[in-house]
C-alpha positions as a Markdown table, in Angstrom:
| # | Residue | x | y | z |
|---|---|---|---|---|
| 1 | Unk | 0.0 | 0.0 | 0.0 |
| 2 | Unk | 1.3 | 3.5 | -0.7 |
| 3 | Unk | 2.9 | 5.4 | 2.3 |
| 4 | Unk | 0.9 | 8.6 | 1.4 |
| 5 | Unk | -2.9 | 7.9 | 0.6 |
| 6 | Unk | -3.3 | 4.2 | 1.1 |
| 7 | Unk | -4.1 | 3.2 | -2.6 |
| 8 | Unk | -2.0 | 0.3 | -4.7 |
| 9 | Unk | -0.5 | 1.0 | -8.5 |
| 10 | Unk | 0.3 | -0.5 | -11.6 |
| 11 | Unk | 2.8 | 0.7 | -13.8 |
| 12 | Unk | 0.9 | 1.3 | -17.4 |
| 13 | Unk | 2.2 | 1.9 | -20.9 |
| 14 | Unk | 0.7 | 3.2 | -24.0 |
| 15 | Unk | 1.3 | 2.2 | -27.7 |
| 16 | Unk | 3.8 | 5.1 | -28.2 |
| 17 | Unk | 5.9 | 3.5 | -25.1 |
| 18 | Unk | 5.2 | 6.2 | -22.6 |
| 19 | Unk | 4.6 | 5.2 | -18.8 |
| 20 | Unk | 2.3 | 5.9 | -16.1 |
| 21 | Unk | 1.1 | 4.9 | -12.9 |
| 22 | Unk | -2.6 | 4.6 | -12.5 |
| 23 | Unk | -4.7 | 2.8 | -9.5 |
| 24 | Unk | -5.1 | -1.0 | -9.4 |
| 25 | Unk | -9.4 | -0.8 | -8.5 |
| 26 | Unk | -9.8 | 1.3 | -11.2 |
| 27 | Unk | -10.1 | 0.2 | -15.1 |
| 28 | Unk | -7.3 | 1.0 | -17.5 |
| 29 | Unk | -8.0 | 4.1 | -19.8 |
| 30 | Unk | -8.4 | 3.3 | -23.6 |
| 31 | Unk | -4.7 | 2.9 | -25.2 |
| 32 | Unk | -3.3 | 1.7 | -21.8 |
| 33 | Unk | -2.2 | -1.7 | -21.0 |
| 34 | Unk | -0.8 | -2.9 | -17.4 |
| 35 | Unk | 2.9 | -3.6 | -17.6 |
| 36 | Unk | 3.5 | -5.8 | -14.5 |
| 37 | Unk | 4.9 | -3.9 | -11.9 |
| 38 | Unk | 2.5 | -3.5 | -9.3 |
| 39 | Unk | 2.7 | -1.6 | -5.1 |
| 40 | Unk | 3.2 | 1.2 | -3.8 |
| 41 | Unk | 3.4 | 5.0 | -5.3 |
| 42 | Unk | 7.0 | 5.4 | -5.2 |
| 43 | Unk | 7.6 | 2.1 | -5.8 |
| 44 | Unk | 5.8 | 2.4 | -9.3 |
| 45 | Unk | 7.2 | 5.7 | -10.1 |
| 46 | Unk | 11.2 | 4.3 | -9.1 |
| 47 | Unk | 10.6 | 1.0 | -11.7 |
| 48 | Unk | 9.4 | 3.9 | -14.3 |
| 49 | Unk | 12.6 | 6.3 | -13.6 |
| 50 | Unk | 14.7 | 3.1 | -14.3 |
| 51 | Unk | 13.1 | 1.5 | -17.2 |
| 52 | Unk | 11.9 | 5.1 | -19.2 |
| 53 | Unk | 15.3 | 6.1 | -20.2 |
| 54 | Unk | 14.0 | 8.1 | -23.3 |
| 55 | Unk | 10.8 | 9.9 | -22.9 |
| 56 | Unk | 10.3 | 10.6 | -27.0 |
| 57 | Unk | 7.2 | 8.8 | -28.1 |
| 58 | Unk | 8.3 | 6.1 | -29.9 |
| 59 | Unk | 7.0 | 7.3 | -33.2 |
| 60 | Unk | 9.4 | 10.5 | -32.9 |
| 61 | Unk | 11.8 | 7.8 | -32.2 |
| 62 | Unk | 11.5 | 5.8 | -35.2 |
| 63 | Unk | 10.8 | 9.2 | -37.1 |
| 64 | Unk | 14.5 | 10.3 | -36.0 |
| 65 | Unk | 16.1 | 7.1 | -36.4 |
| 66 | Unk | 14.8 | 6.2 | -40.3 |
């Protein structure tokens, strides 16, 4: 449970690779799919700082790259 306002996260990711956290009672938002990291606030948002190195959407990424 999170140390601040009691709720539990998942860590969520769009189609253009960009991450959120949003609350495990509540139902994803169109375009979102749960990636599998699951707890606390800060616990959610530390996995994220770690795994979203590069915060372009990947379609600039691709874009840039090509």
């Amino acid at each position: 449970m999170s140390e601040v306002d009691g709720s539990h996260y998942r860590v969520v990711v769009n189609d253009e690779e960009q991450y959120s956290i949003w609350p495990v009672e509540q139902e994803l938002p169109p375009g979102w799919h749960a990636e599998g990291t699951e707890g606390a606030r800060t616990h959610c948002l530390e996995h994220i700082d770690r795994v979203w190195t590069d915060m372009r959407p990947r379609s600039v990424r691709e874009y840039l790259s090509a």
